[in-house]
Backbone as CSV, one residue per row, in Angstrom:
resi,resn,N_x,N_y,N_z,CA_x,CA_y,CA_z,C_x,C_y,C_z
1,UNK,0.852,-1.170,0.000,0.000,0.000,0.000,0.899,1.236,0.000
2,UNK,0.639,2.455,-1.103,1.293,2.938,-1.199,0.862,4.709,-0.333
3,UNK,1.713,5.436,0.642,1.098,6.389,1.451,1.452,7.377,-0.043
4,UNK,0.311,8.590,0.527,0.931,9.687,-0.065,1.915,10.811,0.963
5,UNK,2.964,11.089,-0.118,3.766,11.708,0.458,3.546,13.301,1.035
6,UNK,4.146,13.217,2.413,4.028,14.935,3.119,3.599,15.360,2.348
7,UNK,2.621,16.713,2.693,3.074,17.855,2.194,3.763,18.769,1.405
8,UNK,5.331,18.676,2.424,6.067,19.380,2.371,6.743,18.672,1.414
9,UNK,6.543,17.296,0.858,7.559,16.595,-0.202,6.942,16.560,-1.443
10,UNK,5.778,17.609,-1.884,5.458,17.563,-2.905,6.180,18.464,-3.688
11,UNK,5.881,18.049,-5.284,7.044,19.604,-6.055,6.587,20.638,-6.218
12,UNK,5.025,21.140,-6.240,4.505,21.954,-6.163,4.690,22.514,-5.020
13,UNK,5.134,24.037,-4.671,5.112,24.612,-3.644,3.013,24.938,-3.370
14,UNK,3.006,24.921,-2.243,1.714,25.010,-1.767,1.301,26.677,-1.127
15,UNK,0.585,26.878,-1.558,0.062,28.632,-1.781,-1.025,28.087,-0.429
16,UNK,-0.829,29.300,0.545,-1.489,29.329,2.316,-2.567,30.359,1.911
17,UNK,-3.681,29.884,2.252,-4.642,30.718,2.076,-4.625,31.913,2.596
18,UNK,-5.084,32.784,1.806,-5.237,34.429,1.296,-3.899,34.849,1.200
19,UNK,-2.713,33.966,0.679,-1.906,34.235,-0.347,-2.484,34.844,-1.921
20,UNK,-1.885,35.772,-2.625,-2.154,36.350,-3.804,-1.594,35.094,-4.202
21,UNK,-2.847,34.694,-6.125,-1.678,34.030,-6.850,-0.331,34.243,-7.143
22,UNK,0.223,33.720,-7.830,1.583,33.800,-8.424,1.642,34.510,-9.863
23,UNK,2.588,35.849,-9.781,2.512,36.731,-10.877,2.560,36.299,-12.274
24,UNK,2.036,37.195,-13.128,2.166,36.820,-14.277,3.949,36.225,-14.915
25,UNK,3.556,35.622,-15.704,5.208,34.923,-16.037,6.034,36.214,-16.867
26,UNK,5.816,36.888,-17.435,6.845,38.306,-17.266,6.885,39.303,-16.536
27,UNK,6.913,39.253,-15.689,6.879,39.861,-14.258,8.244,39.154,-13.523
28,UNK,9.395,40.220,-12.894,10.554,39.941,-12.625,10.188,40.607,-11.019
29,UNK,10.911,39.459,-10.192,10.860,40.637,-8.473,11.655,41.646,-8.670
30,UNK,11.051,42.494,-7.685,11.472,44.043,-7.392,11.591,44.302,-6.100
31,UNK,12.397,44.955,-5.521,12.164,44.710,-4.075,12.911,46.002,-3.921
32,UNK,12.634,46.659,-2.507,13.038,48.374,-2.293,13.099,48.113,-0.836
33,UNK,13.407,49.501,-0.118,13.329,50.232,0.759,12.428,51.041,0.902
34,UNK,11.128,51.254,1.996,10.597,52.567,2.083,10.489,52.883,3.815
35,UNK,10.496,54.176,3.859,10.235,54.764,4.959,8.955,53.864,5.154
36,UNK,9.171,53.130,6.784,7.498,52.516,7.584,6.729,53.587,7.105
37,UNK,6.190,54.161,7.328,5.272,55.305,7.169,4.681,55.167,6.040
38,UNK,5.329,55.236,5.325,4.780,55.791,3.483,4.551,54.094,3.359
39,UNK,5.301,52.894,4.036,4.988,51.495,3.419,3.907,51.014,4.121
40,UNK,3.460,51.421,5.304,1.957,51.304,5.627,0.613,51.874,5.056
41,UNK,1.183,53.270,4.924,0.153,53.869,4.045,-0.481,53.350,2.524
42,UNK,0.841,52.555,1.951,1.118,52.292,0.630,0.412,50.962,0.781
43,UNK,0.473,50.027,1.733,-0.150,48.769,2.048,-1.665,49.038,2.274
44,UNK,-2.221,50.050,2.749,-3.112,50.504,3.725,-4.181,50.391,2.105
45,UNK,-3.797,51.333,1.614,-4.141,52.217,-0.041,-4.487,51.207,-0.948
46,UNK,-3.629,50.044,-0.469,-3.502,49.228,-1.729,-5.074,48.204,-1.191
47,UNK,-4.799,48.173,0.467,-6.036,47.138,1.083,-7.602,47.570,0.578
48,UNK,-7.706,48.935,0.667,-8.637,49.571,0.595,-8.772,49.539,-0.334
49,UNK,-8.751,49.777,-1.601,-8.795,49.281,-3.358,-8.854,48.583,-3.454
50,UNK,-8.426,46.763,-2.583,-8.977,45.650,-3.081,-7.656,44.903,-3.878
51,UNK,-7.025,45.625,-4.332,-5.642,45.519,-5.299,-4.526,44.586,-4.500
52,UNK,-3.644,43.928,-4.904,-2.231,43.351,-4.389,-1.656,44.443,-4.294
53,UNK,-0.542,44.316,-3.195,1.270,45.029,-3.654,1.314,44.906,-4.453
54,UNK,1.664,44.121,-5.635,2.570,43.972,-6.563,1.515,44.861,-7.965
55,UNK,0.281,44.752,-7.510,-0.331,46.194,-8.629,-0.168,47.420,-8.216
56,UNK,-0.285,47.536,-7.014,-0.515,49.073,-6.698,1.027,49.119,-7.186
57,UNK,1.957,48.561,-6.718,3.616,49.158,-7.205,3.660,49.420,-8.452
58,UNK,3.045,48.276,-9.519,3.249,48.624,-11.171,2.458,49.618,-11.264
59,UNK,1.015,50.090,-10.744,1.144,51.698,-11.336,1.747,52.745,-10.905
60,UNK,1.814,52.800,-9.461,2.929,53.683,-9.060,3.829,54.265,-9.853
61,UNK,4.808,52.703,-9.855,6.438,52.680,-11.154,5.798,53.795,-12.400
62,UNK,4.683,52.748,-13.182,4.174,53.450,-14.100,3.756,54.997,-13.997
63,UNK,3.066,54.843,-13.092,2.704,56.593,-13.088,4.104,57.425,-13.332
64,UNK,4.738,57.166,-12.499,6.412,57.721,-12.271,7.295,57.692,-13.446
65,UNK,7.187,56.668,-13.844,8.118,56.738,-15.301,7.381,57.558,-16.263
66,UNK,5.671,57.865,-16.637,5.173,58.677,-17.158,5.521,59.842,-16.763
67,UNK,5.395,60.388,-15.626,5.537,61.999,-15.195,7.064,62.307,-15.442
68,UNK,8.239,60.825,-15.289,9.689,61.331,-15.544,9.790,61.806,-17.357
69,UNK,8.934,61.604,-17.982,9.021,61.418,-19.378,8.148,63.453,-18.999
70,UNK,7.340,63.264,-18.725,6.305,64.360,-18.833,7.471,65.735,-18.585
71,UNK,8.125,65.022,-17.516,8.933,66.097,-17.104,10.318,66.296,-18.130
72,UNK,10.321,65.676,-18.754,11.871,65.857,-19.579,11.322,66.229,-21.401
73,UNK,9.933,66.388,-21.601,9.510,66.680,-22.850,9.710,68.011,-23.198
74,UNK,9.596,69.172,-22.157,10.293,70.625,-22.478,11.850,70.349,-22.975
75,UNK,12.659,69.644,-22.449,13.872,70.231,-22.665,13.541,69.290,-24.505
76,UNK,13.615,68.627,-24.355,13.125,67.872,-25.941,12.713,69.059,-26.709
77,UNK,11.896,69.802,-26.207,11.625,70.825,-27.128,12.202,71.978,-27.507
78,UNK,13.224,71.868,-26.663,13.981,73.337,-26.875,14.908,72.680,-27.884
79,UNK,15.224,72.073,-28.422,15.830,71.125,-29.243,15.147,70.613,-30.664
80,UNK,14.486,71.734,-31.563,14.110,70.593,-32.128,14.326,69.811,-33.366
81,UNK,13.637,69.223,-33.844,14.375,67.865,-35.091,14.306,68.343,-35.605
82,UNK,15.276,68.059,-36.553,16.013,69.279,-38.108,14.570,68.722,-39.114
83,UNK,14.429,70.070,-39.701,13.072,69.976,-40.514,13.355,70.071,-42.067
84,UNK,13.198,69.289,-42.955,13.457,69.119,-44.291,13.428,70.076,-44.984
85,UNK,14.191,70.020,-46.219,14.640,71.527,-46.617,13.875,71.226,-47.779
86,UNK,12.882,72.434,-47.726,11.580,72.571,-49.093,12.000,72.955,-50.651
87,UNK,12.118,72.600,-51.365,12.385,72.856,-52.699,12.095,74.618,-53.139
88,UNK,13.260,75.119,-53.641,12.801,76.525,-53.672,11.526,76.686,-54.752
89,UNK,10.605,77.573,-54.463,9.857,78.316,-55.356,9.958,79.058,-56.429
């Protein structure tokens, strides 16, 4: 008679309830530092929306890399792309 094996000896790791699934497969960890403060609030924000960590961070990132772009489009403009030279009249 054959037992089934532990638990813990299966190959599947086992997900503990009200664990989030497991991220999408292009999705790489990220991991930081934040002031307690702002990482409770940020946990707090994320509870209250219903959302994981790992979304509320991708729009965050996202928001942030948008506004770093938002913010660097003036100097882009003081610069601008050489404009084709029109055939004289």
């Amino acid at each position: 008679m054959n037992a089934a094996p532990p638990p813990e000896a299966s190959a599947a790791p086992r997900r503990g309830r009200g664990r989030p699934p497991a991220p999408p497969s292009d999705w790489e960890p990220f991991g930081t530092y934040l002031p307690e403060p702002l990482a409770r609030s940020f946990r707090a924000a994320c509870s209250l929306r219903g959302i994981q960590l790992r979304e509320g961070t991708r729009q965050a990132v996202e928001e942030w890399v948008r506004n770093q772009a938002a913010l660097q489009a003036p100097e882009t403009l003081s610069d601008p792309a050489p404009q084709p030279e029109l055939p004289p009249t």
